[in-house]
C-alpha positions in Angstrom: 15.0 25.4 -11.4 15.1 24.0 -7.6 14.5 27.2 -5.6 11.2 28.2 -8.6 9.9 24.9 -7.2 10.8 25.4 -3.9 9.0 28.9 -3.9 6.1 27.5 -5.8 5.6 24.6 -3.2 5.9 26.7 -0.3 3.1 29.3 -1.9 0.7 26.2 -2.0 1.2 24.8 1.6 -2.0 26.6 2.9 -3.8 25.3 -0.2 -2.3 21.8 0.3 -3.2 21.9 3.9 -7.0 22.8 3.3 -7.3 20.3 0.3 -5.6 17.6 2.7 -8.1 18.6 5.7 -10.9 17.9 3.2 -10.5 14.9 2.4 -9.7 13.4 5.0 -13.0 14.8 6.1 -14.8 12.6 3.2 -14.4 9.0 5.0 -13.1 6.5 2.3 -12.6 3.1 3.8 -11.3 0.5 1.2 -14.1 -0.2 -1.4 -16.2 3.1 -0.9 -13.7 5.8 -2.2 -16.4 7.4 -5.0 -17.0 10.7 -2.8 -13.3 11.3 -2.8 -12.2 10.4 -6.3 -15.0 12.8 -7.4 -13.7 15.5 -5.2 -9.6 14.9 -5.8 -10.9 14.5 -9.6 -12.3 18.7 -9.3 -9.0 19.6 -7.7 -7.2 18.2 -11.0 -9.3 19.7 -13.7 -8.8 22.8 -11.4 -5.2 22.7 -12.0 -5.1 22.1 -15.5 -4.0 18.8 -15.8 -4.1 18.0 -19.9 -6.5 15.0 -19.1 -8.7 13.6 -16.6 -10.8 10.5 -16.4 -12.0 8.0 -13.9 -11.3 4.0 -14.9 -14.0 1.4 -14.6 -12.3 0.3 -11.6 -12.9 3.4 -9.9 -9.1 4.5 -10.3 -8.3 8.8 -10.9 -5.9 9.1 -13.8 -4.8 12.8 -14.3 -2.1 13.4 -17.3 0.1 16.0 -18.3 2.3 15.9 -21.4 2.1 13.6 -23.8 5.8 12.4 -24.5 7.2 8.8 -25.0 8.8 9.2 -21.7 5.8 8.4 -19.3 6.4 8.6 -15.0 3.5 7.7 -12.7 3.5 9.2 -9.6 0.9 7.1 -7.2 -1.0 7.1 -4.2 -4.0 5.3 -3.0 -7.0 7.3 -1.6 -8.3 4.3 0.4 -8.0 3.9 3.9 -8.0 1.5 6.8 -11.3 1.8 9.4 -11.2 3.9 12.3 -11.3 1.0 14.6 -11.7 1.6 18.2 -12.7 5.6 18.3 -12.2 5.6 22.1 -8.7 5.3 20.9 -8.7 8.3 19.1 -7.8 12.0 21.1 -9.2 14.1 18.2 -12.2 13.3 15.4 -10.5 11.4 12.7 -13.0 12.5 10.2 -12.1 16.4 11.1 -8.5 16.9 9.6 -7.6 18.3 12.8 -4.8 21.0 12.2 -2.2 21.6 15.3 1.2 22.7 15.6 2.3 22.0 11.8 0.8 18.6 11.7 -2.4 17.6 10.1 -4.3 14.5 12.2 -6.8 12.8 11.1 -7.6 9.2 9.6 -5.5 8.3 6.2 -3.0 11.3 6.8 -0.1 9.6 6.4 -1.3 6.1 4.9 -2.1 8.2 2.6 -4.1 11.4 1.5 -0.9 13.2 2.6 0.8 11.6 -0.2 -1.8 12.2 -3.0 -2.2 15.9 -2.0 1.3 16.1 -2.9 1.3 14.8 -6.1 -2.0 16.2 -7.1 -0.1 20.1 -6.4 3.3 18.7 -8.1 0.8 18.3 -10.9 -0.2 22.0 -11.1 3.4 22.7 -10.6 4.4 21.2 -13.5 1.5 22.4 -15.6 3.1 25.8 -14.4 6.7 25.3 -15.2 5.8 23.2 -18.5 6.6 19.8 -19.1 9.7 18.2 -21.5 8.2 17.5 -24.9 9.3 14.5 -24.1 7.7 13.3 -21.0 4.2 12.4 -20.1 3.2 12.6 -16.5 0.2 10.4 -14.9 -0.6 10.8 -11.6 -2.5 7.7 -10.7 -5.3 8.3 -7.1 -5.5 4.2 -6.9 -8.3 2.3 -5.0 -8.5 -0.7 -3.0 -5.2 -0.7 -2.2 -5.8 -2.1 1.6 -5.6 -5.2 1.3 -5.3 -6.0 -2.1 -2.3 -3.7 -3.0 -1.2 -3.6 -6.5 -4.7 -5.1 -7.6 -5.4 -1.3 -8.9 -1.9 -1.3 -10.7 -2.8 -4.2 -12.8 -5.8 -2.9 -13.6 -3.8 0.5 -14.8 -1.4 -1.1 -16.5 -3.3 -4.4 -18.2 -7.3 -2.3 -18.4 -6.3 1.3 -19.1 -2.7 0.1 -20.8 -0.7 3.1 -19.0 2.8 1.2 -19.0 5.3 3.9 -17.6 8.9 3.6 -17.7 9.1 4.7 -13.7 7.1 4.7 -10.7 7.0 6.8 -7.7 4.9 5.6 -4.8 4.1 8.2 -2.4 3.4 6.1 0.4 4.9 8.0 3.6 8.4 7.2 3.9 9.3 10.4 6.7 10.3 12.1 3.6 13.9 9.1 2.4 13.9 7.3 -0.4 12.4 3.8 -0.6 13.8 1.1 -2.5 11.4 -1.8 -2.2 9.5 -4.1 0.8 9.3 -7.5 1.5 6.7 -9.5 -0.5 3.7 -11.6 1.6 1.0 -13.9 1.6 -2.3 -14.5 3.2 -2.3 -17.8 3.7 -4.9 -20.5 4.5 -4.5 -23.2 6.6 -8.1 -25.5 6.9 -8.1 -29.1 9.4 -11.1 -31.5 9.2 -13.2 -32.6 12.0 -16.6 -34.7 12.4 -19.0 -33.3 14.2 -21.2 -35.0 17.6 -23.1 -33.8 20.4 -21.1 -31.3 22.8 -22.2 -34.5 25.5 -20.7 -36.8 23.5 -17.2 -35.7 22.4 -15.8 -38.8 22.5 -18.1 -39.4 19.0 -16.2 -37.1 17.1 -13.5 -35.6 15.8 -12.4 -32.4 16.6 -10.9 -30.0 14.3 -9.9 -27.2 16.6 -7.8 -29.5 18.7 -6.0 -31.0 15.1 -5.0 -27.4 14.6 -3.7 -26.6 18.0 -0.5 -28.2 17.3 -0.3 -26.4 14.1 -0.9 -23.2 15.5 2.0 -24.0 18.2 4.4 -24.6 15.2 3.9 -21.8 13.4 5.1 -19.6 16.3 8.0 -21.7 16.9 9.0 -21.6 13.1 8.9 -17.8 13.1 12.2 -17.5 14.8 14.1 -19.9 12.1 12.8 -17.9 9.2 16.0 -16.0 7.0 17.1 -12.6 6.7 18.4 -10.3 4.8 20.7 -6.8 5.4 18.6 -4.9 2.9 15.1 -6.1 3.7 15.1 -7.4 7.3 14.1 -10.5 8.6 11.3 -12.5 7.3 8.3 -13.3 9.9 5.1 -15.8 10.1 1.8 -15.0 12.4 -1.7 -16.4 12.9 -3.9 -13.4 12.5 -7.2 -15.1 12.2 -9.0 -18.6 13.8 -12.8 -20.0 12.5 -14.3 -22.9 13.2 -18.0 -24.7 12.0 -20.3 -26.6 13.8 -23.9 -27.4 14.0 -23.6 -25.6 17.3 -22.2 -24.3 20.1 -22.9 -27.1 21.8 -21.7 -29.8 18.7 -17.8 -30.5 18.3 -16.8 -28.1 15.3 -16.3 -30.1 11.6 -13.9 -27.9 10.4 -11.3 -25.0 11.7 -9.4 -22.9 9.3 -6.5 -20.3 10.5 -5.1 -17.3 8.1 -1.4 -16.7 7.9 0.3 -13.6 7.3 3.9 -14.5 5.7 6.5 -12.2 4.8 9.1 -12.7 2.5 12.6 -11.7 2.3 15.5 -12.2 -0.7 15.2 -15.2 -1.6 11.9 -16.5 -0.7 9.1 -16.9 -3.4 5.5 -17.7 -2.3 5.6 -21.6 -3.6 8.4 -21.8 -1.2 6.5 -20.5 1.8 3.5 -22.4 1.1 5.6 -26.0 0.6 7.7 -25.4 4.1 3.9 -25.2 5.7 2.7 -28.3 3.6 6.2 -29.7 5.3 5.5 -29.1 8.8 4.8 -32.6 10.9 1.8 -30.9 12.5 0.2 -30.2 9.3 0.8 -33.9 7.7 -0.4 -35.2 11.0 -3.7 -33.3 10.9 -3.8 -33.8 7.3 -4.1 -30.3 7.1 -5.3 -28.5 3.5 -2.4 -25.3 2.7 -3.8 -23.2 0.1 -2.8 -18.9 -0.8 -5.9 -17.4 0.1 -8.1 -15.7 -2.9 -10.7 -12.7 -2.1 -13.3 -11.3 -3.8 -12.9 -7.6 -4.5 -15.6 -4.9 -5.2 -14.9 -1.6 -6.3 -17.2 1.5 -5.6 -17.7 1.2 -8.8 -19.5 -2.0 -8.8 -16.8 -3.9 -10.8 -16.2 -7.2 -9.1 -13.1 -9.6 -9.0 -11.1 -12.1 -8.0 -7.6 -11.6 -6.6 -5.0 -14.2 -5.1 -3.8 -12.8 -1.8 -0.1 -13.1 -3.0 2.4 -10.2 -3.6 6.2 -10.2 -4.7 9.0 -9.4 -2.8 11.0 -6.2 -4.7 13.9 -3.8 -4.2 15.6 -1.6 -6.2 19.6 -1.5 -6.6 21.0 1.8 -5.3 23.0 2.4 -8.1 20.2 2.3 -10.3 19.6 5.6 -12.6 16.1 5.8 -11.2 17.3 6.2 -7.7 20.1 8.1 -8.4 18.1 10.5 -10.1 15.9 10.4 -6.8 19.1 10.8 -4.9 20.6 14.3 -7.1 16.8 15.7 -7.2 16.7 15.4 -3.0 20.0 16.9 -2.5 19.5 19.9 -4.7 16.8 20.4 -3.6 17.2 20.6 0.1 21.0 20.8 0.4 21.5 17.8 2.5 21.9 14.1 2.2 19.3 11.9 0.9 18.8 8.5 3.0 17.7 5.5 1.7 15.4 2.6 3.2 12.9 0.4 2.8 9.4 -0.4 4.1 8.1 -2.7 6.8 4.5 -3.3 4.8 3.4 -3.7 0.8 2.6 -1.3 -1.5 1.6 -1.4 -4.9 5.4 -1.9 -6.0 4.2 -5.7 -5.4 3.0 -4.9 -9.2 4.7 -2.4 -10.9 8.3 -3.8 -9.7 7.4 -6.9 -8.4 5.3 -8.2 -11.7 5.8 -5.8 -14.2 9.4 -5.0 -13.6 9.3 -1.0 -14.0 11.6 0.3 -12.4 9.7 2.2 -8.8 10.8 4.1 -5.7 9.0 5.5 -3.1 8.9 9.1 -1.4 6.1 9.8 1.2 5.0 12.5 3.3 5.1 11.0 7.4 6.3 8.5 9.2 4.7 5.3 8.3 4.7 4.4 12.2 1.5 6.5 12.3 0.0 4.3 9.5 -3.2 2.7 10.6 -2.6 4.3 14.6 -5.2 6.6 16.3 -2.1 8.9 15.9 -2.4 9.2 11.9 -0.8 12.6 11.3 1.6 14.5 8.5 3.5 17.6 8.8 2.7 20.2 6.9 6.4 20.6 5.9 6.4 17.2 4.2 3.7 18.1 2.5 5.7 21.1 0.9 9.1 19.1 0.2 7.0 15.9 -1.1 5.2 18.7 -3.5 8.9 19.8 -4.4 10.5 17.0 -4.7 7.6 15.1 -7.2 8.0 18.3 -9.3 11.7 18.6 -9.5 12.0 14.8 -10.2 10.6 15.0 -13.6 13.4 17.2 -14.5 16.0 15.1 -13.7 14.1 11.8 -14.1 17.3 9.3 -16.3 15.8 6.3 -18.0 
């Protein structure tokens, strides 16, 4: 069964490869994914997936089967911004193929990923599926930012509730067992505002979160680790302030937080050791977990708490075991296992909802959100490979 996938993998890599450089042609920045869910959608119906539908969040479901078993195979369509395009050596709009490796914006984080599982799809279809088994392959939105915000939607909206999860979030092609979990968190001081003239009238908040700001570094370097998911870290990513003017002493500052957590660390925890800090009760600072408003292409609006679980899987779990055997055969070497430095939508699926998920990506996430965003084409193939084989070796 390994070398029929293998051989029908390899005689979609120029088909892969085109699809890929598509869409990352069709720009699809977090919240405005529509033109590219419409266009992976046709590629689905194209390979004969059973069913195909579009949610109200704006999420691409594609079935095939329709057994009790059910496995999700995911990737979000969404990307970052470009940022800086000086930064950038080719068009990252232009899926720029050279040398076996596909450039372009959202190539590895993640369209490279999706292609994969959208072709492991028509593989399958192919082959034929267990009686069994049902196969979803979920093209998730808004997953920058908010990830696992289009899970629960999946799995609470549409009530797909799979027994597994595969995340094809890029990995360089070893098997993920989990992340750390984070928080964006909101840290807000108090001022009174006077005349820029006159500070000695008032009271000013930027300077009660100076010393806050200086603590917060100093308490990265006492945070905990852990052998499995590394260390866990605390930065200021963002500073705001108000005031009448620029020439009035600001009322109010506020600073976001970006905390990871390792083992062991919850998000209640993080938040009390910052209510804790003697800066913060000396400012009389306000500590809250930040919330967002989220708006799909769509049009469907929500509210989401910027707050994700940490999650791992054991090793000798069946799920990645059967990850572990399906790799192996199919390649004839070792499979290596790892975890991720960001957050995925695991934060849900393992992290919440407690189904057992893994994660197998085409890259190397150190291209993730870089002017340098590429895939090979030859992870493309073996991702394509590997997603089909797994269903037939998938244990519960």
């Amino acid at each position: 069964m390994e070398q029929k996938i293998l051989r029908q993998a390899e005689s979609y890599r120029d088909e892969a490869v085109n699809f890929l450089r598509e869409i990352i042609a069709i720009a699809s920045p977090v919240g405005r994914e529509g033109a590219v869910v419409e266009r992976i959608k046709e590629e689905m119906v194209q390979g004969g997936y059973d069913e195909v539908k579009v949610d109200p969040l704006g999420n691409l479901l594609g079935r095939i089967g329709s057994g009790e078993r059910i496995l999700a195979i995911d990737g979000h369509c969404d990307t970052v911004e470009v940022g800086n395009p000086r930064l950038w050596k080719i068009d990252p709009f232009e899926g720029d193929l050279r040398e076996g490796i596909v450039f372009g914006r959202g190539a590895s984080d993640q369209k490279g990923g999706v292609v994969s599982a959208v072709y492991a799809g028509k593989i399958i279809k192919e082959l034929g599926i267990p009686d069994d088994m049902t196969l979803w392959v979920a093209v998730s939105v808004l997953e920058e930012g908010y990830e696992g915000f289009n899970w629960e939607y999946i799995i609470k909206e549409d009530r797909i509730v799979p027994q597994a999860v595969i995340l094809t979030e890029p990995t360089d092609m070893k098997i993920s067992i989990g992340h750390k979990g984070r928080a964006d968190v909101r840290v807000q001081t108090a001022g009174h505002s006077s005349h820029g003239s006159r500070p000695d009238l008032g009271v000013n908040a930027i300077y009660k979160m100076m010393p806050i700001v200086q603590q917060i570094e100093q308490l990265d370097a006492t945070l905990p680790g852990s052998d499995l998911l590394g260390k866990a870290s605390i930065t200021v990513t963002e500073i705001r302030s108000t005031s009448p003017n620029l020439n009035a002493v600001p009322d109010s500052a506020q600073i976001f937080i970006d905390r990871r957590l390792t083992e062991g660390e919850t998000v209640s925890g993080a938040v009390e050791q910052l209510k804790n800090l003697s800066s913060v009760k000396a400012a009389q600072g306000r500590v809250e977990v930040a919330q967002f408003e989220v708006k799909s292409y769509t049009g469907l609006r929500s509210k989401t708490t910027s707050s994700y679980n940490t999650w791992w899987m054991e090793p000798e779990h069946p799920l990645v075991q059967s990850a572990v055997e399906t790799y192996e055969a199919l390649f004839d070497d070792k499979a290596a296992l790892r975890t991720w430095d960001f957050s995925t939508n695991g934060v849900t699926t393992k992290g919440k909802y407690n189904i057992p998920t893994i994660g197998l990506g085409p890259g190397d996430d150190k291209y993730a959100h870089t002017p340098e965003d590429q895939v090979p084409v030859e992870h493309l193939v073996k991702a394509m490979a590997f997603y089909a084989a797994f269903l037939y070796r998938w244990k519960v």
